[in-house]
C-alpha positions in Angstrom: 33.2 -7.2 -46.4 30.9 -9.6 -48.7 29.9 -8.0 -51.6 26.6 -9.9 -53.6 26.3 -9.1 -57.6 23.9 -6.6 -58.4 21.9 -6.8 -61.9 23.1 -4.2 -64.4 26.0 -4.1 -62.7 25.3 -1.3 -60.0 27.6 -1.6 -57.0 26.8 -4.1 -54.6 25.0 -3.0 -50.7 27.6 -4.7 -48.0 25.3 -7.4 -46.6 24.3 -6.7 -43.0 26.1 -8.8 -40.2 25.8 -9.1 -36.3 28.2 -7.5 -34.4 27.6 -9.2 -31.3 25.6 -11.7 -29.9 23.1 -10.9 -27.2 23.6 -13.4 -24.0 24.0 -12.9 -20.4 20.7 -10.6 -20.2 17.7 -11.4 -18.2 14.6 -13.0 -19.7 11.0 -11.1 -19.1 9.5 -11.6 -15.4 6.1 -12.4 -16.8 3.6 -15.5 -17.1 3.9 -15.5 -13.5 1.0 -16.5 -10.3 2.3 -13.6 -8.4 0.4 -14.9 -5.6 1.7 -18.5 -6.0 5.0 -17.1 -5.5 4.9 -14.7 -2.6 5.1 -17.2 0.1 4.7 -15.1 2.7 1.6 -13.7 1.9 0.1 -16.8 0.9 1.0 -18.0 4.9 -0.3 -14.6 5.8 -3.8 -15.5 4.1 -4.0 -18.8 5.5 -3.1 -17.5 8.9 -5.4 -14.9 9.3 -8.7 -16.8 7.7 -8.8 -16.1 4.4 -8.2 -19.3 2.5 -11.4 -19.3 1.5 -10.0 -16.9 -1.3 -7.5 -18.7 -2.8 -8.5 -19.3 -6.2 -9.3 -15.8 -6.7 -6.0 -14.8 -4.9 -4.3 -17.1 -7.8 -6.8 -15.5 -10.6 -5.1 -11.9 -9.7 -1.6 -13.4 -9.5 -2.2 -14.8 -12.9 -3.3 -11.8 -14.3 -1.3 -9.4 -13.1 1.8 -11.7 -13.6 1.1 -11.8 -17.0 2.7 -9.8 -20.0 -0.1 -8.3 -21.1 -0.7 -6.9 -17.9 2.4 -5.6 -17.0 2.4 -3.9 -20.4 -0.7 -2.1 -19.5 1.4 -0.9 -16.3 3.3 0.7 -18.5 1.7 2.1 -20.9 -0.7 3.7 -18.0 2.4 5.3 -17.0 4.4 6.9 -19.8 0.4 8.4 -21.0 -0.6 10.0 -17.8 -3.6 11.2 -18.0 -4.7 14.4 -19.8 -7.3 17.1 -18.2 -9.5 19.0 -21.1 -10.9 22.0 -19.5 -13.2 23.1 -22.7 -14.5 21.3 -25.6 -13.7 22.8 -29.3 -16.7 25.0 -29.1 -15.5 26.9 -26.1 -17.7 25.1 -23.6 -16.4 24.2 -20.2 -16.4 19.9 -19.6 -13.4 19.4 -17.2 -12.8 16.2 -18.4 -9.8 13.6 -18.0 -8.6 11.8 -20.7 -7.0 7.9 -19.7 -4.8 5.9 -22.0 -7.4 2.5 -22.3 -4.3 0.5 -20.6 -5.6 2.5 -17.4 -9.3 1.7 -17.8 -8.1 -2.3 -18.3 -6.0 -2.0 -15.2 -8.9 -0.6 -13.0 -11.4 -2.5 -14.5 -9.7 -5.6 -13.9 -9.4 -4.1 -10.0 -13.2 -3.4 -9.8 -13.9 -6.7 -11.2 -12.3 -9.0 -8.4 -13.9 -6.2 -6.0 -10.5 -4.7 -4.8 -12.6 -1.7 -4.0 -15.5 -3.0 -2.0 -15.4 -6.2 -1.4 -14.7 -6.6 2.2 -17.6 -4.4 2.9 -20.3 -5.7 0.3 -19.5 -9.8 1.9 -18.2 -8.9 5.0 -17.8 -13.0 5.9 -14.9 -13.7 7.9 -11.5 -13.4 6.3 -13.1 -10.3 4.0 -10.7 -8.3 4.8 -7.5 -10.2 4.8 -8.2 -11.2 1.2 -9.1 -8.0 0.1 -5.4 -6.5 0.8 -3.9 -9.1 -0.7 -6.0 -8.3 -3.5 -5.2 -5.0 -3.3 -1.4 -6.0 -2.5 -1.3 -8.2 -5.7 -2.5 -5.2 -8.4 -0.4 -2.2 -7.0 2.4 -4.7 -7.1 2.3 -3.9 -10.6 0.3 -0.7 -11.1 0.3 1.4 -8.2 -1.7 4.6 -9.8 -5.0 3.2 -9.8 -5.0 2.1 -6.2 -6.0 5.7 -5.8 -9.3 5.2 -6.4 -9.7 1.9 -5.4 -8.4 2.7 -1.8 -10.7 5.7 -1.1 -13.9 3.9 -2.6 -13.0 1.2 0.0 -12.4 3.5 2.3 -15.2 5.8 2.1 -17.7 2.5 2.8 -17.9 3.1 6.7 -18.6 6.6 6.5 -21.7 6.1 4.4 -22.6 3.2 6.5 -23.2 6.0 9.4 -25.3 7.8 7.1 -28.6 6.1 5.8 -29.5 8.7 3.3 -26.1 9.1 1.8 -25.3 5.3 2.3 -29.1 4.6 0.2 -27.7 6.7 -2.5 -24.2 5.4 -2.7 -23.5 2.6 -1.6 -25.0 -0.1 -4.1 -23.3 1.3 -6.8 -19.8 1.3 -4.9 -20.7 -2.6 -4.2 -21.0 -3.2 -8.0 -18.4 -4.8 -9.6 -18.7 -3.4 -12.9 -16.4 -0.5 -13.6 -18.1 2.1 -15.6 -16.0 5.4 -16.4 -18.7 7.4 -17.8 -19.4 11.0 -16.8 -23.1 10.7 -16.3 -25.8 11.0 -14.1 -24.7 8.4 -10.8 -27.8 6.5 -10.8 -27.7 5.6 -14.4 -24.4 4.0 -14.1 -23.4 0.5 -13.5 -20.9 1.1 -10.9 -19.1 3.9 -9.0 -15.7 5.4 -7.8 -15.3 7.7 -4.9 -12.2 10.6 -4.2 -11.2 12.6 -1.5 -9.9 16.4 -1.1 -9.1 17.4 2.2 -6.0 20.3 2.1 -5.6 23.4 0.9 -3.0 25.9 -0.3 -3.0 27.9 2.9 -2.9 24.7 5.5 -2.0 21.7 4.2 -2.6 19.3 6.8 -4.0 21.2 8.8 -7.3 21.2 7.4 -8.8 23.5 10.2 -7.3 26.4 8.9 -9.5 25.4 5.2 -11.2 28.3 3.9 -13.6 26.5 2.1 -17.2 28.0 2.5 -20.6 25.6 2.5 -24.2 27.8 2.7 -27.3 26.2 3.5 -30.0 26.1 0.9 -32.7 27.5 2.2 -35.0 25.6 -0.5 -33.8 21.8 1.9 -35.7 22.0 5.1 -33.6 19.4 6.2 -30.6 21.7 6.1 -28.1 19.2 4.7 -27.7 20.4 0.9 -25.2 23.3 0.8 -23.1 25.0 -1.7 -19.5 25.5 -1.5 -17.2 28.3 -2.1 -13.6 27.9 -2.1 -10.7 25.5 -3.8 -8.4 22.2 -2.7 -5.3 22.0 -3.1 -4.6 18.1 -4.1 -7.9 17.1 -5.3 -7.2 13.5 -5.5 -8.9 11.2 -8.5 -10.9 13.7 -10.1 -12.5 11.3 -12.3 -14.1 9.9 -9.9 -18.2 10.0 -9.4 -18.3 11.8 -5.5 -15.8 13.0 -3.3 -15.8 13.7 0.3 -14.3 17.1 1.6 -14.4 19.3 4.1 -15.7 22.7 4.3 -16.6 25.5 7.0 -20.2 25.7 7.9 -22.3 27.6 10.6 -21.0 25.1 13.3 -17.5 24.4 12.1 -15.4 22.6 9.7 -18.3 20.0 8.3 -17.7 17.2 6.0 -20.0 16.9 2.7 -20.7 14.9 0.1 -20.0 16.5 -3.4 -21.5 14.8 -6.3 -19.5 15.2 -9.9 -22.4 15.0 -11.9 -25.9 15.8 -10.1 -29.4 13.4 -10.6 -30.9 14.7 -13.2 -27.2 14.7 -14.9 -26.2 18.0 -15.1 -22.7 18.3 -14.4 -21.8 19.7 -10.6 -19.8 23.0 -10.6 -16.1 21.2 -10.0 -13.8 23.2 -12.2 -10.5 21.1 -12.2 -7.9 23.9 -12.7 -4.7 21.1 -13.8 -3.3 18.3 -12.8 -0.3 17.7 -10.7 3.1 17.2 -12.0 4.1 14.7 -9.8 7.3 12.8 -9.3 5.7 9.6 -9.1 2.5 7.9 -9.5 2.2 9.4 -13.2 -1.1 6.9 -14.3 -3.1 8.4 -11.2 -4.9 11.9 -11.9 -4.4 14.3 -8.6 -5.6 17.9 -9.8 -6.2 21.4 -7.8 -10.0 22.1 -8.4 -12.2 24.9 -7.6 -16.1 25.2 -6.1 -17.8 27.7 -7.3 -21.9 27.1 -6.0 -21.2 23.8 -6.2 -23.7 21.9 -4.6 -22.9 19.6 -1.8 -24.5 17.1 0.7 -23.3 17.2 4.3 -22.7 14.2 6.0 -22.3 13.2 9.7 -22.7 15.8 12.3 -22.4 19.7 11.5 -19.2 20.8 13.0 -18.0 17.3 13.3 -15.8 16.8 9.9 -12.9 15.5 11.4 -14.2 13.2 13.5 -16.5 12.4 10.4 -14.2 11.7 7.9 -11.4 10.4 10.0 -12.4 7.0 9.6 -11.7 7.2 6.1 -8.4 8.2 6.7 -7.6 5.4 9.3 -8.9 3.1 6.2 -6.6 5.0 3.7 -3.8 5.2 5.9 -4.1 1.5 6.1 -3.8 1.8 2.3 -0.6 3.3 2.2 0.9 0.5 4.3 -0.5 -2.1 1.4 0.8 0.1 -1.3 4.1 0.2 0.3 4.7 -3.5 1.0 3.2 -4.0 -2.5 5.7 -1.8 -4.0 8.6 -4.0 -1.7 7.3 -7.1 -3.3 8.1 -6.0 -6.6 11.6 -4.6 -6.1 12.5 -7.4 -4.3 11.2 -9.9 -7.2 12.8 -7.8 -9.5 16.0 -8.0 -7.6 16.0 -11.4 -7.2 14.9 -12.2 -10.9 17.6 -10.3 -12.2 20.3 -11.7 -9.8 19.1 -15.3 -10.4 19.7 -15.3 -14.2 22.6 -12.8 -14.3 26.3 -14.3 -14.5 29.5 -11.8 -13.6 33.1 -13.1 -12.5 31.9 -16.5 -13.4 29.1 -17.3 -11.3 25.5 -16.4 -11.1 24.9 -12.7 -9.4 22.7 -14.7 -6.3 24.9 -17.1 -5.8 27.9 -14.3 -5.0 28.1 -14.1 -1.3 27.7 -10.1 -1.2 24.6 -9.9 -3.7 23.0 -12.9 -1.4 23.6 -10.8 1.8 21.7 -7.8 -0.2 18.6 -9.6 -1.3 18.0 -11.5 1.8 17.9 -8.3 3.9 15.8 -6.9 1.0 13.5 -10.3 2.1 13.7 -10.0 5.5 12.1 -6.0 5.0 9.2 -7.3 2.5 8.4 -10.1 5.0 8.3 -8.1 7.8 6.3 -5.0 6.0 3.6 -8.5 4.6 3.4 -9.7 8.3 2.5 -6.3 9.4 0.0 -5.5 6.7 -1.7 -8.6 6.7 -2.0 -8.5 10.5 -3.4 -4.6 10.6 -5.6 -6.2 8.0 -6.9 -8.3 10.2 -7.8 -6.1 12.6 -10.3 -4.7 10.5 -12.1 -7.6 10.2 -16.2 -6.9 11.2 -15.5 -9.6 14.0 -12.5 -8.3 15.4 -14.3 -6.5 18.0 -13.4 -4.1 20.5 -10.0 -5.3 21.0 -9.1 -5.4 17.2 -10.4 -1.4 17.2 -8.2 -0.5 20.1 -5.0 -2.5 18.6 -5.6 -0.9 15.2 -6.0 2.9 16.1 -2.1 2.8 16.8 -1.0 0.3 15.3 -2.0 1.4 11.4 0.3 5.2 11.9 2.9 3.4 13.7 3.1 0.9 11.0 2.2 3.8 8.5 4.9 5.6 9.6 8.1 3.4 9.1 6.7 0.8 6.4 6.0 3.8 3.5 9.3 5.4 5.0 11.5 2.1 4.3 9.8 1.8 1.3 12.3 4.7 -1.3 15.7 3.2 0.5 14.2 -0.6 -0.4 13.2 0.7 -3.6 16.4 2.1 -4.3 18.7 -0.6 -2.8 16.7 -3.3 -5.3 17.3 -0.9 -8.4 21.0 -0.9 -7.4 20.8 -4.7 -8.0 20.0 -4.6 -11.7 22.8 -2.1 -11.8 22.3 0.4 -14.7 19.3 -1.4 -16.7 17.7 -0.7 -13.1 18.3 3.4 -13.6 16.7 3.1 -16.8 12.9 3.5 -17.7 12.8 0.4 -19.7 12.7 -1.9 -16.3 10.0 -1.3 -13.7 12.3 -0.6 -10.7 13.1 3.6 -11.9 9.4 4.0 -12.1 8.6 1.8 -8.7 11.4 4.2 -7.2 9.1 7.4 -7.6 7.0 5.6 -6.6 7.6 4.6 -3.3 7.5 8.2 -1.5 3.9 8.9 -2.5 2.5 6.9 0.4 5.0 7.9 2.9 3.3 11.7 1.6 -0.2 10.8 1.4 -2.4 10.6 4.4 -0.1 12.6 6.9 3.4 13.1 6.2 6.2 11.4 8.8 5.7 14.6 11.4 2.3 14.5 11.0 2.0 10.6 11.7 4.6 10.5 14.6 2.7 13.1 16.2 -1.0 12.0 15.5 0.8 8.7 17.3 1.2 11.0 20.5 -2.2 12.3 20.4 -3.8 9.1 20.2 -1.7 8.1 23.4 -2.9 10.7 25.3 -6.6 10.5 23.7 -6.6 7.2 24.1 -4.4 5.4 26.5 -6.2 1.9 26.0 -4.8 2.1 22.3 -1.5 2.1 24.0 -2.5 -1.0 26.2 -3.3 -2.7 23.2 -0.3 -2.7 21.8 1.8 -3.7 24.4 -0.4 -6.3 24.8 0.0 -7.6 21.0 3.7 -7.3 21.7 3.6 -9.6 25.1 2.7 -12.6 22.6 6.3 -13.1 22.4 7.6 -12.0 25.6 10.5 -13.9 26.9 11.0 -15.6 23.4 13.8 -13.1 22.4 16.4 -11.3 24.8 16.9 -8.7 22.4 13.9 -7.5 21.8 13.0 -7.9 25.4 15.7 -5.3 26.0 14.3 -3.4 22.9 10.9 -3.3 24.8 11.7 -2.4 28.3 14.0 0.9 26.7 10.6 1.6 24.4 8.0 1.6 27.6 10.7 3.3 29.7 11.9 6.1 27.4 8.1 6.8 26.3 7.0 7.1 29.8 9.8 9.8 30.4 8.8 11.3 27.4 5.0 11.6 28.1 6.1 13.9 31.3 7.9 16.7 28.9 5.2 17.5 25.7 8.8 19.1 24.2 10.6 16.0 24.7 7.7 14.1 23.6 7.7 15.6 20.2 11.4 16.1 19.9 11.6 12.4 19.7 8.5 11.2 18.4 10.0 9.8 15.1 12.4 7.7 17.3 9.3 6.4 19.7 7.2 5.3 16.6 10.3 4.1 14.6 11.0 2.0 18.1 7.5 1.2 18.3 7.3 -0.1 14.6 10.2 -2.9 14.7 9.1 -4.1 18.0 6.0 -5.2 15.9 7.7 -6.0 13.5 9.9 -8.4 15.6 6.9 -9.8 17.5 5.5 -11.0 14.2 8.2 -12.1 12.4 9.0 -14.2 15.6 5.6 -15.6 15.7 4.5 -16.4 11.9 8.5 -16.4 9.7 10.6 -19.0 9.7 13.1 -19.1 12.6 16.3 -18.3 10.8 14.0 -15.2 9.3 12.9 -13.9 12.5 16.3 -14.1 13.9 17.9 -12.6 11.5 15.5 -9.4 11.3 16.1 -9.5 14.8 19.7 -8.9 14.7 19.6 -6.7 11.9 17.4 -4.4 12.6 18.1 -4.2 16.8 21.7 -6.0 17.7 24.1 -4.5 18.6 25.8 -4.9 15.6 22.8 -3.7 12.9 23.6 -1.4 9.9 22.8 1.4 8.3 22.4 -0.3 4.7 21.0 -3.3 3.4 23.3 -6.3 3.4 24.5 -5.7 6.8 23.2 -9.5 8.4 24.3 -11.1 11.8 26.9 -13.7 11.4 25.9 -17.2 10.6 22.6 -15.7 8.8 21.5 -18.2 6.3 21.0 -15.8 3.3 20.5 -18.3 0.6 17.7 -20.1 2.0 16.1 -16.1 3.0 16.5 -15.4 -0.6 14.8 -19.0 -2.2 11.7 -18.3 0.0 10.7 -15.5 -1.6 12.5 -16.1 -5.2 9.3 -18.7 -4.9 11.4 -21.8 -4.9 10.0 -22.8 -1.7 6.7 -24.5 -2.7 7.2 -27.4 -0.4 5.2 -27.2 3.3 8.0 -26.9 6.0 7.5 -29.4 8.9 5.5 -27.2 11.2 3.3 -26.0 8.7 -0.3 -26.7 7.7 -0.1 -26.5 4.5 2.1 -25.3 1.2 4.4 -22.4 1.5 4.7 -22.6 5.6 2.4 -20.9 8.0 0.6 -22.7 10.2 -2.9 -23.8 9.2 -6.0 -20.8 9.4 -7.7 -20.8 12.5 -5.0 -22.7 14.5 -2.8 -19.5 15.4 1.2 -18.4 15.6 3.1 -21.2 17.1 4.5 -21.2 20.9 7.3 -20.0 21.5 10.1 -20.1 24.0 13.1 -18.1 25.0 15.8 -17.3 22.7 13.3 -17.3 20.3 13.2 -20.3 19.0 9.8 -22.3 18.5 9.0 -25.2 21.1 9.9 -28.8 20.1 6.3 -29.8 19.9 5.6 -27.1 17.2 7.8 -29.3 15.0 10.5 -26.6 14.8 14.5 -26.8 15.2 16.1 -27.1 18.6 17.3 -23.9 20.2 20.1 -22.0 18.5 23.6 -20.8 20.3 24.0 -18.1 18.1 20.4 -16.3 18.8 20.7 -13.5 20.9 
């Protein structure tokens, strides 16, 4: 050990040395276009009309690709929010306190009109480049999507109303975030929530308890006050919530203000805040009505059918947050693997980890495909048919998208090995994530089953989906065969309400991948398509991820979406593949491969 001298001859300190140096560890995934470097979501834009959003698209994935941003995320996260009940003098305020990283996250959110958007410039392509909006900041925070999704959501039900919509609705259009608890027309902008379920029912809201009285002082008879409680109270910070309550004619949907015109406060006493596994920078509390005082809107006796269109919207949500949540494990993954060495050669390069990572890519592209297609379908001009199509097609994709998303979660953590089990990297916190939206808006039962009530409610829904799938018939034997067992085992099924039910995970979970496949065939690169094809439906598919047909082409899976893609393929209309916007999927012919005058390869001998 050195020694130095030491005036007045005191004993010397040992001079600090390095025991090691620090190499072989990742460097920080920031200063990043997040958009730039999803490359199928980019195509996804451009294929369903939305180019016109580009440069904001690559504002967000700048700035939530950023290192300030992502620290933020965190910070939003390990100081959840705190609920004050009473004020020092005793006084009751029922207030929630956010760490300012929360208020830059959903102010950033508000700002590029994640919440509203679609509705307040409902041009073509609106809605398309408002989930990749959304897509791009839950990729990084998920928490405050909360609020964002259910003032989005909220839109069309107000829309039905004129006197609630004349109320609300400008200040939901604003992009200015404003967080104070005042009075709603003094403030710049607004948020919306949601409570629905109670501790007797769940989801089954028509068991809530929940009373509503008329006020005899309205001769219009739509101001009540309710009595009663919710169980997940969801965003209580926010300005208005919509829940349901039993009225004279039935279970009603109202309106219920958190602070009233002339700004005294509205009787919603939050009673805590969840403890949740997940989601920690998103308040979800347990409140109670006590006389508080409540607009109804839509029908009396209708709130189901009222506020249902909400949920569809929400629902729709979930699938976003999901896929959001699969792009960032996957980068993650990937990121990691790319500038990790072990056994003397880079982790992506190892045969094994590639196999991994490009099924990990082949379930994010899929899960993007699907989104941004739903999304589509809610386009104003979509019409009729893109109504039908979406009424089933948003729970079956709700269903098995949020319910891949814990295993893909899970799976990417694996690849960071233990840094990934620790809190210091985003994929622990992404992994408690995940289930939140498989939860929220109808658990996997509920879904599977609301599936089979909207088949027999609605059997055009039903039409419309087959006919989305017949796009690709007779471009790929196997999911040909996949979609002749579907139709056949559902119609046996329909005959027997017990057998229905029984297997109404496995119809949806059926249903889902033959989407799935349909849209990776028409819009992913061949080897992609065929490769989700096999895995998720050959004969010789897995149970984990990693399990890929033979002669799958895993590198090139995993450069598309490591971003190193950036050059147009030679059927594509533009950078990052995808044909051009307006110009739709490519033809196709058997075997699935795409016809020579598309540009693509010449048919492969190992499809199928």
């Amino acid at each position: 050990m050195t020694e130095h001298p030491s005036p007045g001859g005191l004993p010397a300190a040992p001079a600090p040395r390095l025991t090691h140096e620090v190499v072989n560890q990742v460097p920080p995934r920031s200063g990043i276009d997040e958009y730039a470097v999803n490359t199928p979501l980019v195509a996804a834009v451009r294929e369903f009309g939305a180019d016109r959003h580009t440069p904001e698209l690559h504002g967000i994935g700048s700035l939530v690709g950023s290192g300030e941003f992502q620290q933020w995320a965190e910070l939003a996260h390990t100081s959840p929010p705190v609920l004050r009940t009473h004020d020092r003098y005793g006084n009751r305020v029922d207030e929630i306190d956010f760490h300012p990283a929360y208020h830059e996250v959903i102010g950033a959110a508000v700002r590029y009109g994640t919440h509203t958007a679609a509705w307040a410039d409902p041009k073509p392509g609106a809605a398309v480049a408002r989930a990749a909006s959304f897509m791009l900041f839950a990729q990084i925070e998920p928490g405050h999507a909360c609020p964002m999704s259910m003032s989005h959501a909220v839109v069309p039900v107000l829309q039905r109303d004129p006197d609630a919509g004349r109320d609300w609705l400008p200040g939901l259009f604003s992009r200015t975030y404003d967080p104070r608890l005042i009075a709603p027309g003094r403030k710049a902008g607004l948020t919306f929530g949601m409570g629905m379920t109670e501790k007797q029912g769940g989801s089954d809201v028509r068991s809530n308890t929940t009373r509503a009285v008329p006020l005899p002082s309205d001769p219009e008879g739509r101001a009540h006050l309710l009595t009663g409680h919710k169980w997940f109270f969801s965003a209580p910070q926010s300005d208005a919530f919509l829940v349901l309550a039993q009225a004279g004619a039935g279970l009603t949907c109202f309106l219920v203000p958190r602070v009233l015109p002339d700004g005294t406060r509205n009787t919603v006493r939050i009673q805590r805040l969840k403890n949740k596994l997940g989601n920690k920078s998103n308040a979800s509390s347990e409140v109670e009505f006590d006389g508080t005082w409540a607009q109804r809107v839509g029908e009396p006796g209708r709130g189901v059918a009222t506020i249902i269109e909400m949920v569809n919207h929400t629902r729709l949500d979930c699938v976003l947050g999901s896929t959001a949540g699969m792009r960032q494990s996957l980068s993650e993954a990937v990121w990691h693997a790319t500038h990790r060495s072990a056994f003397g050669a880079r982790l992506v390069d190892q045969p094994a980890m590639t196999a991994v990572l490009a099924d990990l890519a082949l379930e994010t592209e899929a899960a993007t495909w699907t989104s941004m297609r739903l999304a589509a379908a809610y386009e104003e001009d979509s019409g009729e048919s893109g109504a039908v199509f979406r009424r089933l097609a948003t729970a079956v994709s709700k269903y098995w998208i949020c319910k891949r998303g814990p295993h893909h979660a899970y799976e990417a953590l694996e690849c960071l090995g233990g840094n990934g089990y620790t809190e210091d990297w985003p994929l622990a916190r992404r992994y408690r994530e995940q289930p939140v939206m498989a939860v929220w808006e109808g658990s996997g039962n509920v879904i599977a089953l609301d599936v089979l009530r909207g088949i027999a409610r609605t059997p055009h829904s039903l039409d419309a989906f087959w006919s989305e799938l017949a796009g690709t018939s007779g471009a790929h034997p196997v999911l040909d065969a996949h979609i002749v067992r579907l139709r056949r085992n559902l119609a046996e099924d329909l005959r027997d309400p017990v057998a229905a039910q029984t297997r109404a995970r496995a119809t949806v979970e059926g249903m889902a991948l033959a989407l799935q496949s349909s849209l990776m065939l028409r819009y992913a690169p061949d080897a992609s398509a065929e490769a989700f094809i096999g895995a998720r439906l050959g004969e010789e598919r897995g149970h984990q991820y990693g399990v890929l047909p033979r002669g799958t082409d895993a590198a090139a899976i995993v450069a598309r979406h490591s971003g190193a893609e950036t050059a147009p393929r030679p059927d594509a209309g533009g950078p990052a593949g995808g044909p051009a916007s307006g110009r739709g999927p490519r033809p196709l012919t058997p075997r699935g491969r795409r016809s020579p005058a598309s540009g693509a390869n010449t048919p492969d001998p190992t499809s199928g």
